[in-house]
Structure formats: structure tokens, C-alpha cells
C-alpha positions as CSV (number, residue, x, y, z in Angstrom):
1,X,-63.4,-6.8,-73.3
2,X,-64.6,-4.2,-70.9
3,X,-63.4,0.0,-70.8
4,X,-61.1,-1.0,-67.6
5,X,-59.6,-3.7,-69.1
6,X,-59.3,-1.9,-72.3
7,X,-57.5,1.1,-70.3
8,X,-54.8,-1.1,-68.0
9,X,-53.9,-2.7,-71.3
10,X,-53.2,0.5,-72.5
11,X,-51.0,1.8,-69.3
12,X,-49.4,-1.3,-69.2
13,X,-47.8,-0.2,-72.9
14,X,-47.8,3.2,-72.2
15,X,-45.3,2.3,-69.1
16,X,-43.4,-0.4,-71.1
17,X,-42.9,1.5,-74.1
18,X,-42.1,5.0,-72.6
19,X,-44.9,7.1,-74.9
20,X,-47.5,8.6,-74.5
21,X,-50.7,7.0,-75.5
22,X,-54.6,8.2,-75.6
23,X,-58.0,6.8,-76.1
24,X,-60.8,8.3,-78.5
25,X,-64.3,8.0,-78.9
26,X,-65.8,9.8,-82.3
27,X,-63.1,11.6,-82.2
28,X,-62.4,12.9,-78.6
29,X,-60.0,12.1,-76.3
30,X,-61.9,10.5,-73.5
31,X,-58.3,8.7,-71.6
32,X,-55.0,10.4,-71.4
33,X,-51.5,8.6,-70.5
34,X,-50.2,10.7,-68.8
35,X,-52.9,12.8,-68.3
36,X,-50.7,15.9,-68.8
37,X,-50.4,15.6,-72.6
38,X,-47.6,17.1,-74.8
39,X,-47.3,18.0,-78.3
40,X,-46.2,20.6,-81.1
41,X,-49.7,20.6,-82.2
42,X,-50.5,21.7,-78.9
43,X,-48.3,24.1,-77.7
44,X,-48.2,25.7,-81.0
45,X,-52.0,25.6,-81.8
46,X,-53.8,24.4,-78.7
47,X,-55.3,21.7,-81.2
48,X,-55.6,17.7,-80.3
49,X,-52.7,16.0,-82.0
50,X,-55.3,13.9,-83.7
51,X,-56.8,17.0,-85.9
52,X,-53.5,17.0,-87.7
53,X,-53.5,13.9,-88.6
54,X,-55.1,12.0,-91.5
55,X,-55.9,8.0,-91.0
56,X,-57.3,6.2,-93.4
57,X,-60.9,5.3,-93.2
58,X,-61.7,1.6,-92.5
59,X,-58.0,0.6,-91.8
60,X,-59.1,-2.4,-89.6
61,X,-56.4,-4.9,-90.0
62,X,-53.2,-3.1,-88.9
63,X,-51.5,0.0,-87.4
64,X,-51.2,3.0,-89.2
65,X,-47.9,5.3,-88.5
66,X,-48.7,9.1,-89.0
67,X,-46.9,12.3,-89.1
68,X,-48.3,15.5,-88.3
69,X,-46.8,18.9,-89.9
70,X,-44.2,19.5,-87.3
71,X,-42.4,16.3,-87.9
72,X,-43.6,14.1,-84.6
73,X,-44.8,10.5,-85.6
74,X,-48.0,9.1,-83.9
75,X,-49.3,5.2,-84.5
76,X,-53.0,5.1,-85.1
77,X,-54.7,2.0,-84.1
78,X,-58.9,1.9,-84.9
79,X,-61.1,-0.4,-82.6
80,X,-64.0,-0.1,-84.1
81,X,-65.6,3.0,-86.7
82,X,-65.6,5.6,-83.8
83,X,-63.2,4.4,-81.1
84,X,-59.3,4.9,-81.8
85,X,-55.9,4.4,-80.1
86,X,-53.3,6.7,-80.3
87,X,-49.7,6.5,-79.0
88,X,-47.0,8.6,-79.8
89,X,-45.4,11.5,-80.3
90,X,-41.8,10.3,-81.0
91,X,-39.0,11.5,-83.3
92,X,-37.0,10.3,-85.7
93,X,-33.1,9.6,-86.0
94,X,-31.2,12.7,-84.6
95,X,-29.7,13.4,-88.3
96,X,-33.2,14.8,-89.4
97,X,-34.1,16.7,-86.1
98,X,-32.7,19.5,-87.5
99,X,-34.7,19.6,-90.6
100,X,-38.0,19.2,-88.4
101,X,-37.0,21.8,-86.0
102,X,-36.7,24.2,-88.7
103,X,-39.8,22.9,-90.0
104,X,-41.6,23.8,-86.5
105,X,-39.7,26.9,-86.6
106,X,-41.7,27.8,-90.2
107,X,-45.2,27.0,-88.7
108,X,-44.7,28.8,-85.2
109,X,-47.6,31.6,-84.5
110,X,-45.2,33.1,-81.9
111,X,-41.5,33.3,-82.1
112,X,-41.7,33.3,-77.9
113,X,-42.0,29.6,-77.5
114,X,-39.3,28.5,-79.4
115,X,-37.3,27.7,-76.1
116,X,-40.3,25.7,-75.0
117,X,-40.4,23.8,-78.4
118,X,-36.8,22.7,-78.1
119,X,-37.7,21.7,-74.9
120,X,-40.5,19.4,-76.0
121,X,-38.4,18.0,-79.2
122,X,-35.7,17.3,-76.3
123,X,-38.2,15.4,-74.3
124,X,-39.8,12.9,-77.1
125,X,-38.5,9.6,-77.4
126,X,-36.1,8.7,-80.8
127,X,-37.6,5.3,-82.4
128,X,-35.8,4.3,-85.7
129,X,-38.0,1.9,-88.1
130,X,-37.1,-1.3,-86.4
131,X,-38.8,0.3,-83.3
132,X,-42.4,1.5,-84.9
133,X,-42.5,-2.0,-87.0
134,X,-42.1,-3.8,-83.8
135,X,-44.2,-1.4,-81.8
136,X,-47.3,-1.8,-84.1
137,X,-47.0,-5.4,-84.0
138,X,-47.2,-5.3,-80.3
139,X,-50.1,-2.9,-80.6
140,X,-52.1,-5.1,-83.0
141,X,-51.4,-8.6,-81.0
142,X,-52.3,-6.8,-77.9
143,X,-55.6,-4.7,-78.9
144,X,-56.6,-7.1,-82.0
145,X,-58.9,-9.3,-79.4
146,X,-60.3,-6.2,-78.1
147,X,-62.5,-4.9,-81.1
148,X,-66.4,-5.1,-80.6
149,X,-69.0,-3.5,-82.3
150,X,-69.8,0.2,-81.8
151,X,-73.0,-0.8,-79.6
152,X,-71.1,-2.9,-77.8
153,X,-67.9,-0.7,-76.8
154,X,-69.6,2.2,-75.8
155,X,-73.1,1.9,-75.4
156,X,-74.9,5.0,-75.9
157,X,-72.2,7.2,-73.6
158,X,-71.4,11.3,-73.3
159,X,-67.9,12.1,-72.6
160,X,-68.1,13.3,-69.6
161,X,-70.1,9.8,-68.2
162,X,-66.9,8.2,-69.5
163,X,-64.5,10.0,-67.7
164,X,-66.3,9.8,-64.6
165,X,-67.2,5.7,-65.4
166,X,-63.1,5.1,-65.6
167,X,-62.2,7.1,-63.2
168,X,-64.7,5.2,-60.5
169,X,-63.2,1.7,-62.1
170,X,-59.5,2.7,-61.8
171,X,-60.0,3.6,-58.1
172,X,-61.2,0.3,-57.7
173,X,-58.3,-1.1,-59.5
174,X,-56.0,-2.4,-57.6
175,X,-52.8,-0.8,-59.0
176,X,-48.7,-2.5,-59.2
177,X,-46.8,-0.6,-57.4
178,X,-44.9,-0.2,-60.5
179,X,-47.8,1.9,-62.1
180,X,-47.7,4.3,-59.5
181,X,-44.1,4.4,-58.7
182,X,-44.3,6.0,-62.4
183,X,-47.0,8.3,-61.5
184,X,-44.9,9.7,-58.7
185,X,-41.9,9.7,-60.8
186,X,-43.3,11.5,-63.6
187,X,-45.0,14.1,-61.4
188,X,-41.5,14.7,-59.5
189,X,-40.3,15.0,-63.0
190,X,-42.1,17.7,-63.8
191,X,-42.5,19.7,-60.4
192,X,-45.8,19.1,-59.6
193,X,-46.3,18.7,-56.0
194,X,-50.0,18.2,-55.7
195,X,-49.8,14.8,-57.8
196,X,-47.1,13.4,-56.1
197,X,-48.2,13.5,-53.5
198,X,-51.7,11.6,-54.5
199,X,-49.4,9.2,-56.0
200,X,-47.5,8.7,-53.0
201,X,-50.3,8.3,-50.7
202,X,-52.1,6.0,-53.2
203,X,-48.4,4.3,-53.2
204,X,-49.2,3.8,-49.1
205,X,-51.9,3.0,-49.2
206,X,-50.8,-0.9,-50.3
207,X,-49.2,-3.4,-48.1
208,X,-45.3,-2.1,-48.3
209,X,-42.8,-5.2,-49.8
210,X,-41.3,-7.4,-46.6
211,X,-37.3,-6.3,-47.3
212,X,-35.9,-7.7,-44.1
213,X,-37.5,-9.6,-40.9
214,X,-37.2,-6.4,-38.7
215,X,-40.3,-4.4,-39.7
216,X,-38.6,-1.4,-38.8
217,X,-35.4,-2.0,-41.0
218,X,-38.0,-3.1,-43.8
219,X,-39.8,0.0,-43.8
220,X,-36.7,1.6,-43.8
221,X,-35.1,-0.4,-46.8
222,X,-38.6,0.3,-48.6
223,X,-37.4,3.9,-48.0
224,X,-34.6,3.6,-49.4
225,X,-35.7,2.4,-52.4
226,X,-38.0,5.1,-53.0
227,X,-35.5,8.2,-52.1
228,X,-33.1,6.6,-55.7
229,X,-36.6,6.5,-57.3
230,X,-37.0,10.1,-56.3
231,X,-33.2,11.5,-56.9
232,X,-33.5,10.0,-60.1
233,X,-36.9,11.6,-61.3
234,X,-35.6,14.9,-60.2
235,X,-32.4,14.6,-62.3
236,X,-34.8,13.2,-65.3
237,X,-36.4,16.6,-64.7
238,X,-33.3,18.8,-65.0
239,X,-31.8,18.8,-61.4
240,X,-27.8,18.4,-61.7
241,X,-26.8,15.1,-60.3
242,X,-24.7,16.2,-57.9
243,X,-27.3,18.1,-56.4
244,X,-30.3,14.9,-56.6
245,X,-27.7,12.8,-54.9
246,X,-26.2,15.0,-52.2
247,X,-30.4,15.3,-51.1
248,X,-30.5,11.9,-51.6
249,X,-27.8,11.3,-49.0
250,X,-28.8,13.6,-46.7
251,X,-32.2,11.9,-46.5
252,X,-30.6,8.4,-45.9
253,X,-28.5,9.2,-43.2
254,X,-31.3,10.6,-41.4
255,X,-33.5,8.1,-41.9
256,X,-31.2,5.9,-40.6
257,X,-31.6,7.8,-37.4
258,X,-35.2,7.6,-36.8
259,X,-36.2,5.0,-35.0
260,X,-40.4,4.9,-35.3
261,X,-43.4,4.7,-38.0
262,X,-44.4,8.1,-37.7
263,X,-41.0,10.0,-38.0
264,X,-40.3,7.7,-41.0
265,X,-43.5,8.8,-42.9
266,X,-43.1,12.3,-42.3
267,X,-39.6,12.1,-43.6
268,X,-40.8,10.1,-47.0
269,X,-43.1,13.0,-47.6
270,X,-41.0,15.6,-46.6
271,X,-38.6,13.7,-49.3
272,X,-41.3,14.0,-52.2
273,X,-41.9,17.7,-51.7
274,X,-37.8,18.2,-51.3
275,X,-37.3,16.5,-54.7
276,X,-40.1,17.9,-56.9
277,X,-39.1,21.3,-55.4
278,X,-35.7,21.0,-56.7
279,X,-37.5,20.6,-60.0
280,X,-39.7,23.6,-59.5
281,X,-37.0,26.1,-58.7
282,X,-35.3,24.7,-61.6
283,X,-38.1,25.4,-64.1
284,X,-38.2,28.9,-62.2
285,X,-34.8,29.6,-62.9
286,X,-32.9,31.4,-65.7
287,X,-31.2,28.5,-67.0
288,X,-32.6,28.0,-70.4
289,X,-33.8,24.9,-71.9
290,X,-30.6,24.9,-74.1
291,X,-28.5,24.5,-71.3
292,X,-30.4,22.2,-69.1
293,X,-30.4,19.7,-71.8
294,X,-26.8,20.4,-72.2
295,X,-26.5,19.7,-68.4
296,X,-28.8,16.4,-69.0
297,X,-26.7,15.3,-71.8
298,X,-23.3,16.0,-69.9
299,X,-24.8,13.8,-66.5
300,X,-26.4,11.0,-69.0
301,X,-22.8,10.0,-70.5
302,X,-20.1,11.1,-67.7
303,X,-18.1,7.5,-68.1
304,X,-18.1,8.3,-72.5
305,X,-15.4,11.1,-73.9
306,X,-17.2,14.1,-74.3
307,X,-17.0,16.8,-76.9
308,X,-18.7,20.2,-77.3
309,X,-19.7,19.3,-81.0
310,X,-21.2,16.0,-79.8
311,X,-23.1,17.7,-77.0
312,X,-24.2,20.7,-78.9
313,X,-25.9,18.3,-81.6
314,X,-28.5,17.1,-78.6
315,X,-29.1,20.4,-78.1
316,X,-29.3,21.5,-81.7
317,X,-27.1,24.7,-81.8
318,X,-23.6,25.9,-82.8
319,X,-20.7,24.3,-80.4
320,X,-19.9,28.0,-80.3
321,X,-23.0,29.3,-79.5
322,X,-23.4,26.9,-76.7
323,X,-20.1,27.3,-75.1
324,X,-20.9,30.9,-75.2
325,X,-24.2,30.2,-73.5
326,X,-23.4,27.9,-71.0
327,X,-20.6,30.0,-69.7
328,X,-23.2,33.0,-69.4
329,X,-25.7,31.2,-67.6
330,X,-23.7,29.0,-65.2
331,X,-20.6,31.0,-65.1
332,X,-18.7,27.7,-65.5
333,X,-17.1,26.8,-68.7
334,X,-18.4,23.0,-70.0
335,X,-15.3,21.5,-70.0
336,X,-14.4,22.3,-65.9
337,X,-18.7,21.7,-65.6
338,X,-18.1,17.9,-66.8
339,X,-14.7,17.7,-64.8
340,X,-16.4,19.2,-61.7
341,X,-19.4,16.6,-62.3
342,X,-17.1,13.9,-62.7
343,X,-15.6,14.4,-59.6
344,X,-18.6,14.7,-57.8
345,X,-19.7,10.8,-59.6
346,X,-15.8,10.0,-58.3
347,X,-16.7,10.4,-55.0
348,X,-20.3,7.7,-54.7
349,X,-17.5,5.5,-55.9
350,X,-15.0,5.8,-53.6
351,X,-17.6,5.9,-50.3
352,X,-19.9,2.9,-51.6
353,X,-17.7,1.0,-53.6
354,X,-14.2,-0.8,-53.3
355,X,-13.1,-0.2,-57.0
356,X,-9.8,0.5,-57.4
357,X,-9.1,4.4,-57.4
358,X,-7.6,3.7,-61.3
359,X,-9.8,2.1,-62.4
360,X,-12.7,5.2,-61.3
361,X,-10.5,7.2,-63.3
362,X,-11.0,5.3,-66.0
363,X,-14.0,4.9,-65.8
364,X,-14.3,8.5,-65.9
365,X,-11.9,9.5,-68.8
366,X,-9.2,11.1,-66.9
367,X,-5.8,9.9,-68.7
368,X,-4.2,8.3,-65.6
369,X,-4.7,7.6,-61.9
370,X,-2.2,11.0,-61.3
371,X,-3.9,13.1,-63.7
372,X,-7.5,12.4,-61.5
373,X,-6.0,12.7,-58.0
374,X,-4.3,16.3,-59.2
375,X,-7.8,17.6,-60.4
376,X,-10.0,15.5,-57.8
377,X,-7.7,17.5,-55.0
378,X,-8.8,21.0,-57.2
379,X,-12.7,20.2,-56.0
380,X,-12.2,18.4,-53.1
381,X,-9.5,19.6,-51.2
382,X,-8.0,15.9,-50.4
383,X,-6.6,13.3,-52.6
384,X,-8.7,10.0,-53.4
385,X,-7.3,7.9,-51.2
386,X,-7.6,10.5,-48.5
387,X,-11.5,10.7,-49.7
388,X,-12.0,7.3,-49.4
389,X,-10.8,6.5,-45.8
390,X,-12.1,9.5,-44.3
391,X,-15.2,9.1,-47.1
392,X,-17.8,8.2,-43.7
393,X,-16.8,11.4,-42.1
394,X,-18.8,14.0,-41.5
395,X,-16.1,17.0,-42.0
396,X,-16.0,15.5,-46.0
397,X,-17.6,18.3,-48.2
């Protein structure tokens, strides 16, 4: 099996799975997915995840699962004696995050980062056992048929020939759009303007999906498409919701009034830098990585009751501590920040959809149809019935 075959196995996971992944050759990373790594190791030392780690030698028959000193969980897959896989890291149950926080806390060289390490735990995925036992078997059914011998894997190769080698053969590949719709999502995500938009023109560069018989209203469908994939990378990145979609919006309804090619390509890039700078000014901001996942948590569950003590546990602090926080940061108490966010969720119901106005209140756990037109009426100035037949206007905050 050749390197590039090797390597869009290895996405293909990556993507599927949600982890990160990397390959090694005697020891060095030589492929990266995403290239942008992240790790306690790493933030904390600067070290390769793989140097805390101890597989054991000759292991050729299965998957190894690790854990490294700050509590993250890798799975180690050898391919031959000096070529490795490794994907990961991931955390365990949310019981024992604690514990390994504290843990990370121990080992820290500088008190400073500690908002940027409960940033990172926040950002690793949560397997339970079920999930690594199923995960290696996928890795060893996938990668078993892909051993060779050392001479024949690598032949007689520097790193830097390597990089350069799969670089030159993923250009040529011939990427699914899905591949790079998560390129440019995760580069959005992360407010990193450059990459997305390489991603994006690489993402134009194909033959654009047929979604109606006008090409005009197919392009503009295609559009479509991509401004939700956008809104919903900048949320993943820590933009409120309210604020993703009300972009969102405002980029549909003008692309719904351009008429040509051109103007619509300018507006889909104007649309990628809109979104990842939302992310950007976010990072920028003084709203700490406490709150933000607070806010993330909050916009995640919106339809589920939601308490302080359930929210503060994603977050790993004192309920106390972050009501106390959040109220000093936003100047908005949690409890009127979900009502306000609900609100703001109400109202994509009521202008797209023709649910029942009690059943949206339901949905979103206010106590009776009454109970959500008196506080809907507190945001928006009108009652939800009023919302939803003047809902196409364009008076309607």
C-alpha cells in the first residue's frame, strides 16, 4: 500500500472519528491531522505527545491504548519497527476530569496557562471503554493490510523528502468535498483566515453539486449550504449563536439579491472572512475560557432544563464561582443569558417553521404558552404571534 493511500486512509478516520491522528517514522511525526496539533504535552512542555508515552516493543497484532501523565488517552498502532500511528488525545468520563485536571494542574511549569489548559481539556473528545474497544478494532481492520516491511514503507527517506513527497501526492489527490468542507470548517473554527481561505478556494476549485436546473439558483443553493457550514463552525469556535445566525441571515438575504457569478463569489468569500473574524475577535476578547465554554454549553442544550450546577460541571468550577464570573464578564446574569438565547432560537422557529407557538415553548422549557409570550415580549418588543406574521419584515429586530 503506498504513503498516499496510507495517509487518505488515515483522514478518512481522522474525519469519521472526530480525533486527531498522526503518522511517525523512527519516531518523528512526518503527517499531522489537523496539521495544527494540540496536546497537554505540548502546551505544557513543547514535547511530541509520543515522548510521554511508553508502547510496548513488538506489539504487532493489536492496538495499544496509552495515557500520558496529564491524563489524555492516545491509541498506538505500529506498522512496521519504525513506522507508528497515532490517534488521540481524548478524555475519559466527565466524573474523573476533575481528578486529571488537578493532576495537570500538579505538573504545570507555569501557573499562566491554566486558562489555556481548561481550554484544551474542554476541546478533547469524551470516549468511554465501549468507544476505544471499538475504535481499535476499526484501526486494526483498516491499517492491518497495510504493514510492509521497513525497506518497503519507506525506502531509504529524510523527513523533510517525506513531507514534501505527500504534500506533491495530496495535491494531486483529488479531494471529497467533504474533506475539505472540514478543512474550512476547522480553520473558521479556530480564526484562522489564511487557511480558510486555501480551503475555500481548493473547495472551488471542483465542479460545484447541480442543486436545481437554473445554474444561477444552483450556485446559489450551493451557497447556502455553505454559509450553515460556516455559522456553525463559528459557533463550534465560541461565537454566541445568536450572533452566527443573525450573520448567517444577513448573508442569505443578500445573496438572494445578487443576480450574477461574480457578485456571488465575492460574497462567499467575504462570508469566510466575516465568520472566522467573529472567531478572531472572540479569542481577542476578555471573555475567559471559563465562560465561553459556559456560553457553548448553554447554546449546545437550549431545548434541555438547565441548571447552574449542571453547567458549571462542563466547565469544572464552583456553580458559585461561575455565576459570579459570568455576571462580571458579560454583565448578564446566566439565567436571563439562557432566557435571552432561548428567545433568540424562538424566533428561527417562528420565521421558518409553522410549529405551533406552544409547542416552541416547550420545546424550549418555558412552563406555558403565556409564560413564553410575557418574556418573549421582554426581548422582543412584540408577542409571538405578532413575531411570526410580521417575522419577513424588515422593521423586526
Amino acid at each position: 500500500m503506498s504513503t498516499s493511500n496510507l495517509i487518505q486512509s488515515l483522514r478518512q478516520l481522522s474525519y469519521a472519528c472526530q480525533i486527531q491522528a498522526g503518522l511517525y517514522h523512527q519516531g518523528e511525526l512526518v503527517y499531522a491531522i489537523p496539521e495544527v496539533r494540540r496536546s497537554a504535552s505540548l502546551l505544557l512542555h513543547g514535547r511530541d505527545p509520543l515522548t510521554a508515552l511508553s508502547p510496548l516493543p513488538g506489539l504487532w497484532d493489536s492496538a495499544q491504548t496509552l495515557q500520558n501523565p496529564q491524563g489524555e488517552q492516545y491509541l498506538y498502532y505500529a506498522l512496521n519497527a519504525s513506522s507508528a500511528l497515532l490517534l488521540g488525545p481524548w478524555m475519559t468520563k466527565p466524573s474523573e476530569d476533575q481528578r486529571l485536571l488537578r493532576l495537570a494542574r500538579q505538573l504545570m511549569d507555569d501557573p499562566a496557562v491554566e486558562a489555556q489548559l481548561l481550554d484544551h481539556y474542554h476541546s478533547l473528545p469524551q470516549l468511554d471503554a465501549d468507544n476505544v474497544f471499538y475504535l481499535a478494532q476499526l484501526v486494526v481492520r483498516l491499517f492491518e493490510g497495510q504493514r510492509q516491511d521497513d525497506t518497503d514503507y519507506f525506502p531509504d527517506v529524510r523527513k523533510l523528502y517525506l513531507m514534501n513527497s505527500i504534500q506533491n501526492q495530496m495535491t494531486m489527490f483529488r479531494h471529497p468535498p467533504f474533506f475539505l468542507e472540514q478543512e474550512l470548517g476547522h480553520a473558521i473554527q479556530h480564526g484562522n483566515q489564511h487557511k480558510a481561505l486555501d480551503a475555500l478556494s481548493e473547495i472551488n476549485r471542483l465542479t460545484r453539486a447541480t442543486l436545481a436546473h437554473d445554474p444561477l439558483r444552483s450556485l446559489k443553493n450551493s451557497l447556502i449550504g455553505s454559509c450553515a457550514l460556516c455559522s456553525r463552525a463559528a459557533i463550534a469556535g465560541g461565537v454566541e449563536a445568536g450572533e452566527a445566525f443573525t450573520l448567517a441571515d444577513s448573508f442569505i438575504q443578500t445573496l438572494e439579491e445578487l443576480n450574477n457569478v461574480t457578485s456571488l463569489a465575492a460574497l462567499e468569500e467575504d462570508m469566510v472572512i466575516r465568520f472566522t473574524a467573529q472567531v478572531a475577535a472572540l479569542r481577542d476578547s476578555q471573555v475567559s475560557s471559563i465562560v465561553r465554554g459556559a456560553m457553548r454549553y448553554i447554546d449546545e442544550h437550549l431545548s434541555d432544563k438547565l441548571r447552574v450546577s449542571a453547567i458549571a460541571k462542563q466547565v469544572y468550577v464552583h456553580p458559585d464561582y461561575l455565576s459570579a464570573r459570568f455576571k462580571q464578564e458579560t454583565g448578564e446574569g446566566i439565567s436571563r443569558y439562557i432566557q435571552r438565547r432561548r428567545v433568540q432560537e424562538a424566533c428561527r422557529f417562528l420565521r421558518y417553521s409553522a410549529y405551533p407557538i406552544a409547542q416552541i415553548a416547550g420545546y424550549y422549557q418555558f412552563s406555558s404558552q403565556s409564560a413564553f409570550t410575557k418574556v418573549f415580549k421582554q426581548y422582543q418588543g412584540l408577542t409571538p404571534r405578532q413575531y411570526r406574521e410580521w417575522g419577513t419584515a424588515s422593521t423586526i429586530p
